[in-house]
C-alpha positions in Angstrom: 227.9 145.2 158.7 227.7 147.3 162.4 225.6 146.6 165.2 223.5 149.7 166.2 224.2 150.0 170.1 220.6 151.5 170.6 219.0 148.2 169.4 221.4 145.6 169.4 220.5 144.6 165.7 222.9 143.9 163.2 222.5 146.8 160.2 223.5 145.5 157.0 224.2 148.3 154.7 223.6 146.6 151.4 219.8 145.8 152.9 219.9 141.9 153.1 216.1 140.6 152.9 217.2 137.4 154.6 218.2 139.2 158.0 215.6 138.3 160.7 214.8 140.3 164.2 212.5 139.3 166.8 209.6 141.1 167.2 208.8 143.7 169.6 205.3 142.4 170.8 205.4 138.6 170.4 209.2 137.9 170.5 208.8 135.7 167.2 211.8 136.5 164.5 210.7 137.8 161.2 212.1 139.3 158.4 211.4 143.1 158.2 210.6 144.6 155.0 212.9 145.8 152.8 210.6 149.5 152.7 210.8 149.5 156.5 214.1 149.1 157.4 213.2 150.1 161.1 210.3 147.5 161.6 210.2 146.5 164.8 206.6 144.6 165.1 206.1 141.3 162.6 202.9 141.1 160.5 201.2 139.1 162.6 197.6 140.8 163.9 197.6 140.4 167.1 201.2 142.2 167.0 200.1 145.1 164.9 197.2 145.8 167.1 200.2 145.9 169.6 201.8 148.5 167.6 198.8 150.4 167.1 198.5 150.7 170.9 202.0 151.7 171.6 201.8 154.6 169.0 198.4 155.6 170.7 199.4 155.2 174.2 202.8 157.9 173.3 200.8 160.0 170.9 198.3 160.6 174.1 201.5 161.1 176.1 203.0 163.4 173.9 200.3 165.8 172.0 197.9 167.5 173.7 195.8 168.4 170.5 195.6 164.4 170.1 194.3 163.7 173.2 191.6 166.4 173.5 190.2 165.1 170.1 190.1 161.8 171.3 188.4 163.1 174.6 185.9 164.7 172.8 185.3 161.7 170.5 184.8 159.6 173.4 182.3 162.0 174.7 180.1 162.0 171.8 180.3 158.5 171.1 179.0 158.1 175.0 176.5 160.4 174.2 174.7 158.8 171.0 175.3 155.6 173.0 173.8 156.3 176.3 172.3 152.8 176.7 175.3 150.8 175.6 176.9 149.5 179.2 172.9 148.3 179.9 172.5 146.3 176.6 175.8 145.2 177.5 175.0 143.8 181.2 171.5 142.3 179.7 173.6 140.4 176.6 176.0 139.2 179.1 174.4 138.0 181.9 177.5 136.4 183.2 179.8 139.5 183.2 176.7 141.1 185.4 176.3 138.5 188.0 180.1 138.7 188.5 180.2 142.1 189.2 177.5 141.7 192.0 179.1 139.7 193.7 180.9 140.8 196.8 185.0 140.3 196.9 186.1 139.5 200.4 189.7 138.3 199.7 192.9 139.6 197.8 192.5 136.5 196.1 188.8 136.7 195.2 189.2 139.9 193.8 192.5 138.6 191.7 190.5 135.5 190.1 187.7 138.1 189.2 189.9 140.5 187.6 191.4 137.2 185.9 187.9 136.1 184.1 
C-alpha cells in the first residue's frame, strides 16, 4: 500500500474492491470499480453529467478540431431551429415577464439570476 502524492488516495496494489474515495462532483465516498482503477466521479447521475462536462469543458480547451465541430453543430442546430427561443418565451410565460423587467439594484439583478 502507497499513497499517490498527486491525489492523496491510498493505491492498493492487490486492487481491494472494498477501498472507497470521495467523489469528485458530489463529495460522497464510493467504491470505484475494479475496471477503472482511476475513477474519480461515483455512479450517481447527476455526478456523471458532471463528468461529462468537465471532459467537454477541457476537450474545448484543448482541441481545436473539437471545438470547431461543435461550433458548427451549434450553428446548424440554430438554424433548423430558428423559432425555438420564441416557443420557448410563449411556453414559459414566467421566464418572459422576468426578463422584462427592469433591474435597478445589485441585489435585484442577483435574486433574478438566482430564479
Amino acid at each position: 500500500m502507497r499513497t499517490i502524492a498527486a491525489t492523496g488516495f491510498m493505491q492498493f496494489s492487490h486492487g481491494d474492491p472494498t477501498m472507497t474515495r470521495p467523489c469528485a462532483c458530489c463529495g460522497e465516498p464510493f467504491e470505484p470499480r475494479l475496471q477503472v482503477p482511476d475513477q474519480t466521479f461515483c455512479t450517481s447521475p447527476d455526478c456523471q453529467r458532471g463528468r461529462k462536462r468537465e471532459w467537454q469543458r477541457a476537450k474545448l480547451q484543448s482541441d481545436p478540431g473539437y471545438r470547431i465541430n461543435q461550433h458548427a453543430v451549434q450553428q446548424a442546430w440554430s438554424q433548423r431551429n430558428p423559432d425555438y427561443w420564441r416557443r420557448y418565451r410563449e411556453a414559459q410565460p414566467d421566464y418572459s415577464d422576468l426578463s422584462q423587467q427592469p433591474m435597478t439594484t445589485t441585489a435585484g439583478a442577483i435574486a433574478w439570476l438566482i430564479l
